[in-house]
Residue, then its C-alpha position, 0 to 999 in steps of 0.5 A: x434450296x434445290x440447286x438442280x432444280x435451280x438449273x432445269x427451270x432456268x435452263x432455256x434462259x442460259x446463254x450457250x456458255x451457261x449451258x455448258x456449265x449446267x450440263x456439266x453440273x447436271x452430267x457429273x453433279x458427285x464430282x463437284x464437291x472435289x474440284x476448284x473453281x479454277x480447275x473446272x473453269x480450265x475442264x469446260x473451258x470457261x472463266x472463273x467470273x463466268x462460273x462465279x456469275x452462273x451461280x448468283x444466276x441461280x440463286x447461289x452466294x459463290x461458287x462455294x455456296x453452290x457446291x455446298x448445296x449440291x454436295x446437300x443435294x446429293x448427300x439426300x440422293x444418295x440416302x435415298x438410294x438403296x444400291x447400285x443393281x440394275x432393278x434398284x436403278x429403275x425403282x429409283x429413277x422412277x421415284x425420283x421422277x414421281x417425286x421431282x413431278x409432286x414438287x412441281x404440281x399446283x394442285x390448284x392449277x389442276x383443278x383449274x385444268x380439270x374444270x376447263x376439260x369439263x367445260x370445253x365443246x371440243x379437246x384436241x391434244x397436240x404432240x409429236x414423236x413420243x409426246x405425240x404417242x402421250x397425246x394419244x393415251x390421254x385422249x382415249x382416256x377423256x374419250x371413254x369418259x364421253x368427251x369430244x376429244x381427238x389427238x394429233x400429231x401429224x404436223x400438216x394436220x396439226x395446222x389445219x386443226x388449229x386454223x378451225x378451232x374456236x374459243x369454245x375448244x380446249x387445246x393441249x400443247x405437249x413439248x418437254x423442250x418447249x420448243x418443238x415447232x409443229x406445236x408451238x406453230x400451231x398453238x400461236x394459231x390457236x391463240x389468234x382463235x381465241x382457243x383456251x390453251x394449256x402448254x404441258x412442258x418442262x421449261x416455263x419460259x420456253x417458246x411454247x409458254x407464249x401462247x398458253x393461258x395455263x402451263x403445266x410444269x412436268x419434271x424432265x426426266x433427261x435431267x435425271x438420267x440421260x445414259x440409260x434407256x429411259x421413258x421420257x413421257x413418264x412425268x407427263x403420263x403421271x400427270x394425266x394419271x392425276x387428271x383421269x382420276x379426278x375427272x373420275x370422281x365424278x359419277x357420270x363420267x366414271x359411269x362411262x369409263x366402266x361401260x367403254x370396259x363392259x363394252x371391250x370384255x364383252 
């Protein structure tokens, strides 16, 4: 069992002391293996009983059984890696987040994605700040394979879009968190129109999750790396890669694409 993986999909569920706990785990998983129950109790300022209790929460025996399994974890990272240099650290960062992505996907959940793209009169694919800028890759992507799709990621016009859609449109609501209001305001409108919707996050009981009728679970790459300058879209970017190119494979839509391409180079 993955311990860490334990944590990011149960993270939004944790109380504020539970938390604590994980983000410690997360930040400084090599040290955990060196260090009692009691001394970290005294570092994060909780109680044994709490440690004790956010273990079983993940699915670990004890403290003990945790431990175990993260120094398994991090014995496997650690083989994976090749060394510590600047370039290395990207090369690695970025396949583990491919790798952590893989693990996620349903394969079938993305088929079923892909028939409901092709089945919708119209796509819109929300998103603000950096999701916001995911959003727009992707819908100039599905636009020049002949879709009806437009992006938003201003919040008011986020609104107004999700007060007119009907359940013939297809909505995409991209929130790593989860929890970004503008999106998750503007899918609970959807959702009273009857909009086919699918949340992309990384927190599968996270408030954006209400209103979807698929979700799409992505890896947090924060939960990788957060020190470093880091592209955070990447795992959603991976994912949109997949669906252009099933989408792809089929003739006409490919057709598309290639006269969109013919149309630019000329």
């Amino acid at each position: 069992m993955d311990v860490l993986y334990e944590i990011k999909q149960k993270y939004s569920t944790f109380s504020i002391k539970e938390k604590i706990i994980a983000d410690y785990i997360l930040n400084f998983k090599n040290s955990i293996n060196n260090i009692s129950i009691t001394e970290l109790a005294k570092a994060i300022g909780t109680s044994s009983s709490t440690l004790t209790r956010f273990s079983k929460k993940i699915n670990c025996e004890s403290f003990v059984d945790m431990k175990m399994k993260l120094n398994s974890n991090n014995s496997n990272l650690a083989h994976k890696k090749a060394n510590d240099s600047l370039f290395s650290a990207v090369y690695n960062y970025y396949s583990e987040v491919i790798e952590k992505s893989n693990e996620l996907l349903d394969k079938k959940l993305i088929l079923k994605i892909v028939q409901k793209i092709l089945k919708a009169k119209k796509i819109y694919i929300y998103g603000v700040g950096s999701s916001g800028l995911t959003a727009q890759e992707f819908m100039q992507r599905l636009l020049r394979m002949g879709f009806n799709v437009s992006s938003i990621s201003d919040s008011h016009m986020m609104i107004i879009n999700s007060a007119i859609v009907s359940s013939e449109d297809l909505v995409i609501g991209i929130s790593i968190s989860g929890e970004t209001k503008e999106v998750v305001n503007a899918l609970r409108i959807c959702q009273k129109n009857k909009a086919k919707i699918i949340a992309v996050t990384s927190f599968s009981k996270s408030s954006i999750t209400k209103y979807a009728n698929d979700i799409i679970s992505i890896c947090n790459s924060d939960f990788i790396n957060k020190k470093n300058f880091i592209n955070t879209q990447f795992s959603t970017m991976y994912l949109f890669d997949l669906i252009s190119t099933i989408l792809l494979e089929d003739p006409e839509l490919n057709k598309k694409m290639q006269t969109t391409i013919d149309a630019i180079l000329k």
